[in-house]
C-alpha positions as a Markdown table, in Angstrom:
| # | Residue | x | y | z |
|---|---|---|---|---|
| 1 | Unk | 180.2 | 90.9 | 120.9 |
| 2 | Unk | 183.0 | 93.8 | 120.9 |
| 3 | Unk | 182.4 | 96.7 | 119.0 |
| 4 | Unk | 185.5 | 97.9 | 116.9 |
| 5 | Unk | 186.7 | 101.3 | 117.0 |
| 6 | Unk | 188.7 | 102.8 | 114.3 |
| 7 | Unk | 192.2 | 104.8 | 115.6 |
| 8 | Unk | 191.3 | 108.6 | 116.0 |
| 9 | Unk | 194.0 | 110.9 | 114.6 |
| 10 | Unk | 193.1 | 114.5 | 115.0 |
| 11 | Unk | 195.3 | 117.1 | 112.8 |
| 12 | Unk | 196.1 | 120.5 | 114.0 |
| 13 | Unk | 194.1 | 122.2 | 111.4 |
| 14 | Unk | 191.0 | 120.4 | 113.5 |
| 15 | Unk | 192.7 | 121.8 | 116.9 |
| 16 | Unk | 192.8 | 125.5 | 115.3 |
| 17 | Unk | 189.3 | 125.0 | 114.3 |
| 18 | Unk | 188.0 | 124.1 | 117.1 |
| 19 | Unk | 189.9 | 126.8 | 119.2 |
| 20 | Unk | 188.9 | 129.6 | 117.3 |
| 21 | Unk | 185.3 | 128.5 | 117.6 |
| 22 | Unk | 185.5 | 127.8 | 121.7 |
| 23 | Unk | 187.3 | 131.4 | 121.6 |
| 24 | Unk | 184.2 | 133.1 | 119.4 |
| 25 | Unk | 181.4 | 131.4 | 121.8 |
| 26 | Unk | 183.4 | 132.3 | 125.0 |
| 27 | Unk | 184.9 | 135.6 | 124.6 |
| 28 | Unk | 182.6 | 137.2 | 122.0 |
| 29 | Unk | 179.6 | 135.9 | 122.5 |
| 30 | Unk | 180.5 | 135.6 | 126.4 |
| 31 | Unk | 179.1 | 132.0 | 126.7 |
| 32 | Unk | 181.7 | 129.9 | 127.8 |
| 33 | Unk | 179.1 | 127.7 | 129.3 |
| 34 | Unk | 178.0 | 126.9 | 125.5 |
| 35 | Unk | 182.0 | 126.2 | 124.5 |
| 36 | Unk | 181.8 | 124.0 | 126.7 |
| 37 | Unk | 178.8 | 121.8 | 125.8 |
| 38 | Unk | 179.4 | 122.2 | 122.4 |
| 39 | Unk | 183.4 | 120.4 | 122.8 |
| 40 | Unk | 181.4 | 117.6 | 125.3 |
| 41 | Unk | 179.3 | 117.3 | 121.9 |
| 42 | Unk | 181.9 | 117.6 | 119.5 |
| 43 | Unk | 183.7 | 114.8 | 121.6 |
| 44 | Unk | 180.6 | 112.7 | 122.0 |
| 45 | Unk | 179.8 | 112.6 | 118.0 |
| 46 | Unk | 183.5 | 111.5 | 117.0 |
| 47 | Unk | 183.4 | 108.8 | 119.4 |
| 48 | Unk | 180.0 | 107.7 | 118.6 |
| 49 | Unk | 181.1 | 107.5 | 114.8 |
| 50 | Unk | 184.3 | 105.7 | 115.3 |
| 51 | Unk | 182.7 | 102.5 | 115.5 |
| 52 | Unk | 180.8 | 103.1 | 111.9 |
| 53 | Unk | 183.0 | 105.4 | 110.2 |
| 54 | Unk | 182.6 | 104.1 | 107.0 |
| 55 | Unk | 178.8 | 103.5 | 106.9 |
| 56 | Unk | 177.7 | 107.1 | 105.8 |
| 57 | Unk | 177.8 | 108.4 | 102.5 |
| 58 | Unk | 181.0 | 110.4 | 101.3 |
| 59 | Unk | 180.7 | 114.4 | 100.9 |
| 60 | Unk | 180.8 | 114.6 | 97.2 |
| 61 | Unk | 183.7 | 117.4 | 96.3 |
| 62 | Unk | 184.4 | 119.0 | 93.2 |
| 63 | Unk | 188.0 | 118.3 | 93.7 |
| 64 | Unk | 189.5 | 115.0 | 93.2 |
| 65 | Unk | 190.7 | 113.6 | 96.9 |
| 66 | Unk | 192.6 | 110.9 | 97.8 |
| 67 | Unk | 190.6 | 109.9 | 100.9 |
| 68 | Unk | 186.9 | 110.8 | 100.5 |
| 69 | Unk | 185.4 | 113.2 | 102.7 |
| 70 | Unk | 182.9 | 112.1 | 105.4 |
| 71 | Unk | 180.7 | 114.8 | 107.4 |
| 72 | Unk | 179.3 | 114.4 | 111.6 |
| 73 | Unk | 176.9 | 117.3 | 112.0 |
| 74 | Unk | 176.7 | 118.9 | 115.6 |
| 75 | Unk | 175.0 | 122.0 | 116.1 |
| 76 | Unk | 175.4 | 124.4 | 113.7 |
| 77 | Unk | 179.0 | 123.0 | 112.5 |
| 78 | Unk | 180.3 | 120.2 | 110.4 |
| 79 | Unk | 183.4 | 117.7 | 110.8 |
| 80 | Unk | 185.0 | 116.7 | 108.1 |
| 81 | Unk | 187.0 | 113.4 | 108.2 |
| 82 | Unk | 188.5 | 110.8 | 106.2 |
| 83 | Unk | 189.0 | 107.2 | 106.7 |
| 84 | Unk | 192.8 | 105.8 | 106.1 |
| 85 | Unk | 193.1 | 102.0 | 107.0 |
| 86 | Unk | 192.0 | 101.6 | 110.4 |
| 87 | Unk | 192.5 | 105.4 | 110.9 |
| 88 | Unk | 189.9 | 107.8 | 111.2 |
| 89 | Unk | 191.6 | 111.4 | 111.0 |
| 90 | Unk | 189.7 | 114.2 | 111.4 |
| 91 | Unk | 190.0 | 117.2 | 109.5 |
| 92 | Unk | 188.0 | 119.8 | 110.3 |
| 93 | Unk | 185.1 | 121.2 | 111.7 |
| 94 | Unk | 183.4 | 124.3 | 110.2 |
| 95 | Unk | 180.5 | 126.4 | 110.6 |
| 96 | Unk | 177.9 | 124.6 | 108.2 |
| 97 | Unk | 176.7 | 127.9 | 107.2 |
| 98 | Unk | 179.7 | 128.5 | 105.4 |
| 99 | Unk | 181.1 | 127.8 | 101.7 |
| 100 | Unk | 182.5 | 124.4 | 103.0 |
| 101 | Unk | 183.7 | 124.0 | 99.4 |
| 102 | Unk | 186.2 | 126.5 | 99.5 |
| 103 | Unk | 187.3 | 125.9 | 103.1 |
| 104 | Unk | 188.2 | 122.6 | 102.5 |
């Protein structure tokens, strides 16, 4: 029995994310050993959830999307993806402390 993996599409507002998050825990925080762990979990979750996509509930949003909104928590952030087709594109990943609302 094969397991099915949805595409991954990652969009440059994920890339930026995650940069300026690596950059926070490795320069001001002067853990780079922490970045590092945290982009092996980061990478770890998305793949893990590319096989099931689909089978979590949608983040309810007050505004009206297209594509619903689907959350992977790791640590202390959130990624934010949506499902188009066979495509799994993720958005964003934020610090879940954080008015998601008006980040997204």
């Amino acid at each position: 029995m094969s397991i099915e993996q949805y595409k991954l599409r990652f969009l440059p507002l994920f890339r930026q994310d995650l940069e300026e998050i690596v950059d926070y825990i490795s320069v001001q925080l002067k853990n780079p050993a922490a970045a590092n762990r945290l982009v092996d979990e980061v990478q770890g979750a998305i793949q893990k959830r590319s096989t099931c996509a689909e089978s979590f509930e949608p983040f309810h949003s007050i505004r009206e999307r297209r594509h619903p909104y689907y959350r992977i928590y790791v640590g202390n952030y959130t990624i934010f993806y949506v499902v188009i087709g066979d495509v799994m594109e993720i958005r964003r990943i934020l610090y879940s402390r954080r008015n998601v609302e008006q980040q997204l």
